[in-house]
C-alpha positions in Angstrom: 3.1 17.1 22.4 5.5 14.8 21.0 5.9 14.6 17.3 8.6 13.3 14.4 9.4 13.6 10.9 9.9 11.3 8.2 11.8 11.7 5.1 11.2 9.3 2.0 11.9 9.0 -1.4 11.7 6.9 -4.7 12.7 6.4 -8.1 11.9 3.9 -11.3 12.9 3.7 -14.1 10.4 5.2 -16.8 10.3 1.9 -19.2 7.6 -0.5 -17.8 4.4 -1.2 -18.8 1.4 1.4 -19.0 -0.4 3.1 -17.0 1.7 4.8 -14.9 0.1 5.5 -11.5 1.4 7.6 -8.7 -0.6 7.7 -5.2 -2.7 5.1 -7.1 -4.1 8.3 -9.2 -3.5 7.2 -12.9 -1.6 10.4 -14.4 -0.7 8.5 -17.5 -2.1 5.7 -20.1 0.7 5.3 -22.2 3.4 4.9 -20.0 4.6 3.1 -17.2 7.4 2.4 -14.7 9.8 -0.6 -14.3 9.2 -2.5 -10.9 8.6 -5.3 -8.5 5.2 -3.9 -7.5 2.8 -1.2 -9.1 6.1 1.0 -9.8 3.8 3.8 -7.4 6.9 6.1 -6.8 4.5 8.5 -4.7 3.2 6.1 -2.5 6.5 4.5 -1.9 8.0 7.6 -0.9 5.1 8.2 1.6 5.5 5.0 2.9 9.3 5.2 3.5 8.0 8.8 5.2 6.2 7.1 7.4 8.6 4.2 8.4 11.3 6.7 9.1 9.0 8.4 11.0 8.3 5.7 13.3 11.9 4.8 13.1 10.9 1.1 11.6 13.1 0.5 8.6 11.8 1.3 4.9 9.6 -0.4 2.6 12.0 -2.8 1.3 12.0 -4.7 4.7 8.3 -4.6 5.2 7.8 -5.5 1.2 10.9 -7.0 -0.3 11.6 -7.0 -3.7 12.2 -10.7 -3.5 9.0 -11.8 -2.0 6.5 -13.0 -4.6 3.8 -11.4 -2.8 5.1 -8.2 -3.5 5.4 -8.9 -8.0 2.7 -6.2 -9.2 1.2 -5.2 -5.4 -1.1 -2.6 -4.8 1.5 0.2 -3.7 -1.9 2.1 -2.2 -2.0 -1.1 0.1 1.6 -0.8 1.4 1.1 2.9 2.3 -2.1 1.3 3.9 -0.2 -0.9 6.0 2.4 1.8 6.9 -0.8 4.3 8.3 -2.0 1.4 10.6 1.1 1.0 11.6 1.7 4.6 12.6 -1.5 3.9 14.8 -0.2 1.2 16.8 2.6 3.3 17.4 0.1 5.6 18.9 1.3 8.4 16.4 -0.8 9.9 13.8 0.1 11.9 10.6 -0.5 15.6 10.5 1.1 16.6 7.4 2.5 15.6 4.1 4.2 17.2 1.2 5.2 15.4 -1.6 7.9 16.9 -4.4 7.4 14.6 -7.7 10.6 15.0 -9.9 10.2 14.7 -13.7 11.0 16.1 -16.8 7.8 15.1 -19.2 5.5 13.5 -17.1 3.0 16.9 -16.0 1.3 16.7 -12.4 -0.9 20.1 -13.1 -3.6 18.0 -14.1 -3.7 15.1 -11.4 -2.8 18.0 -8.5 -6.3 17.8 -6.6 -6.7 14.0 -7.4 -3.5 12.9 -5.7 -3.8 15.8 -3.0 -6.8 13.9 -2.4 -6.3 10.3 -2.7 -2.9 11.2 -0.1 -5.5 12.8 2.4 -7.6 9.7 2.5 -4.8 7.1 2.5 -3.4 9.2 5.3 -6.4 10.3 7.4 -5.5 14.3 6.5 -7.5 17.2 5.7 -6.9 18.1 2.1 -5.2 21.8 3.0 -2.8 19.0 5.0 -1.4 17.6 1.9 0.9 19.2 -1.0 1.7 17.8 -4.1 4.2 20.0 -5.9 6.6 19.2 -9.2 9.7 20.1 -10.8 12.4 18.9 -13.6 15.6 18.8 -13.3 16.1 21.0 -16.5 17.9 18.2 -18.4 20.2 17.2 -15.4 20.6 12.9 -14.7 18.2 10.5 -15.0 15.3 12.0 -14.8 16.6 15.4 -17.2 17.2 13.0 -19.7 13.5 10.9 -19.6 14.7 7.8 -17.9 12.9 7.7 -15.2 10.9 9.5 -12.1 11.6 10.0 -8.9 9.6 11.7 -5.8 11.1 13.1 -2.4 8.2 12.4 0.8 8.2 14.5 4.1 5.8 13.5 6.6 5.2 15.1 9.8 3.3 12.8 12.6 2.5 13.5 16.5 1.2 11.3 19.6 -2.1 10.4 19.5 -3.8 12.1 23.0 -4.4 9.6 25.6 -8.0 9.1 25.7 -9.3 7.8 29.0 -6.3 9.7 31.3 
């Protein structure tokens, strides 16, 4: 069995335009996050998971900031891209866990929707996925409100050879 792991991670600044959305899962209406895209700091962590997984860059060469295509895009849709690409490889994922760092924004609420939006984007079993949270207790960027960020692991393995 061969298999690989893929680290990602993201971070925006917490000063864009509402809602703020993380695995496409809207966790708040009144906030937002500054970027080139949806600002979906989960889903671009995944992603980059992925890619390093399959050892195929990171998101900013698949979708660079620079690229029209990518003002306001459907983070959801990258990750999308990044799955299908895992099954060209012949890999699939087996396992995700996600750590979203901030110090205001709660994930309590949203646990089982993003848990479960994750699952489906990936092609998991829920009890596959984790979604867990922490501050920084006041510490950097994110102690002091500015912004999110959100560490990825990913864990994928061959796809069995049908047919041999």
């Amino acid at each position: 069995m061969t298999f690989r792991v893929g680290w990602g991670y993201d971070a925006h600044r917490l000063d864009g335009p509402p809602p703020l959305k993380m695995a496409g899962v809207v966790v708040s209406e009144t906030i937002g996050l500054s970027a080139t895209s949806d600002g979906d700091v989960v889903a671009h962590a995944v992603t980059d998971a992925l890619l390093g997984a399959l050892a195929a860059g990171d998101i900013g060469e698949h979708f660079p900031s620079d690229d029209p295509a990518s003002e306001g895009a459907d983070s959801m849709e990258m990750l999308a891209v990044a799955v299908e690409s895992c099954s060209a490889s012949g890999l699939t994922p087996t396992h995700l866990d996600v750590t979203v760092l901030a110090e205001d924004v709660r994930i309590s609420p949203h646990r089982a929707a993003l848990r479960s939006a994750l699952a489906t984007a990936l092609r998991l079993e829920i009890d596959a996925v984790s979604v867990k949270a922490t501050s920084t207790d006041g510490l950097g960027f994110v102690g002091r409100g500015e912004g999110l960020a959100v560490m990825a692991v990913v864990t994928v393995e061959a796809l069995p050879n049908i047919g041999s």
